[in-house]
C-alpha positions as CSV (number, residue, x, y, z in Angstrom):
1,X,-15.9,-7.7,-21.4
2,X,-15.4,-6.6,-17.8
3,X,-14.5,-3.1,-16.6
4,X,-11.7,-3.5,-14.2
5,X,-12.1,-0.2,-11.8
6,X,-9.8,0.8,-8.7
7,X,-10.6,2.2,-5.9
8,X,-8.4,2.6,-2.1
9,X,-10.4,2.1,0.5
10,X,-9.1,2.0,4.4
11,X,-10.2,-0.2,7.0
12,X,-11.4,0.9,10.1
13,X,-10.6,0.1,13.8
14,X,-13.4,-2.8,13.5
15,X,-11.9,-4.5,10.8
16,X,-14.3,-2.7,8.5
17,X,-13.8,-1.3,4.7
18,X,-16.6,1.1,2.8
19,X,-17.3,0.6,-0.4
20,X,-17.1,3.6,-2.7
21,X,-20.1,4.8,-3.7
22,X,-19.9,4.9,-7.4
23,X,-19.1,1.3,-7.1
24,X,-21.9,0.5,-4.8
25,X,-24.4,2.4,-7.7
26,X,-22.8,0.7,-10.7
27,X,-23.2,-2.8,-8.8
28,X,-26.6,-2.0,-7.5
29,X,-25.3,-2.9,-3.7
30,X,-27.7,-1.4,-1.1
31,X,-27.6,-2.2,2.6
32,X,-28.3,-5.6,3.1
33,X,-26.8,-7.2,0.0
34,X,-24.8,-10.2,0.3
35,X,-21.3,-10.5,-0.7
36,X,-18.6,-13.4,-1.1
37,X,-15.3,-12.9,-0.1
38,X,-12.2,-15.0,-0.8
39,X,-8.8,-15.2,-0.7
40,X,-6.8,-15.7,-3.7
41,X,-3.4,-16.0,-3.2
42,X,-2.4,-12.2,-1.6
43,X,-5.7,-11.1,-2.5
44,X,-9.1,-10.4,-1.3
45,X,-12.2,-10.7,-3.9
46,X,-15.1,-9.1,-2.8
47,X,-18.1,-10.5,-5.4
48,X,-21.5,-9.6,-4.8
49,X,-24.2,-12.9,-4.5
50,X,-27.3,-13.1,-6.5
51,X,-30.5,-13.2,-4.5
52,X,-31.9,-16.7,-4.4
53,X,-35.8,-16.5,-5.4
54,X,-36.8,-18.4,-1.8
55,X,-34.0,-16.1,0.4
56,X,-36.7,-13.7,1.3
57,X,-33.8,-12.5,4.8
């Protein structure tokens, strides 16, 4: 079962939110990892993409 975890983040000037860091270790996301994100009705989903094995960007 998933661990549902909150966290507040604030977006800057440049339309841009940071990620807390615990989350970024738990979730492995390091600079250049790609992540979806979606609307879902009043929402935002952020969901981190698997590499694909011939994606070598």
């Amino acid at each position: 079962m998933e661990q549902e975890e909150t966290a507040i983040a604030v977006m800057g000037t440049k339309g841009q939110i940071v990620i807390p860091k615990k989350l970024r270790s738990e979730l492995q996301i390091t600079p250049k990892t790609k992540l979806a994100i979606y609307r879902k009705d009043n929402k935002l989903v952020l969901m981190k993409l698997d590499p694909s094995p011939v994606d070598k960007s």
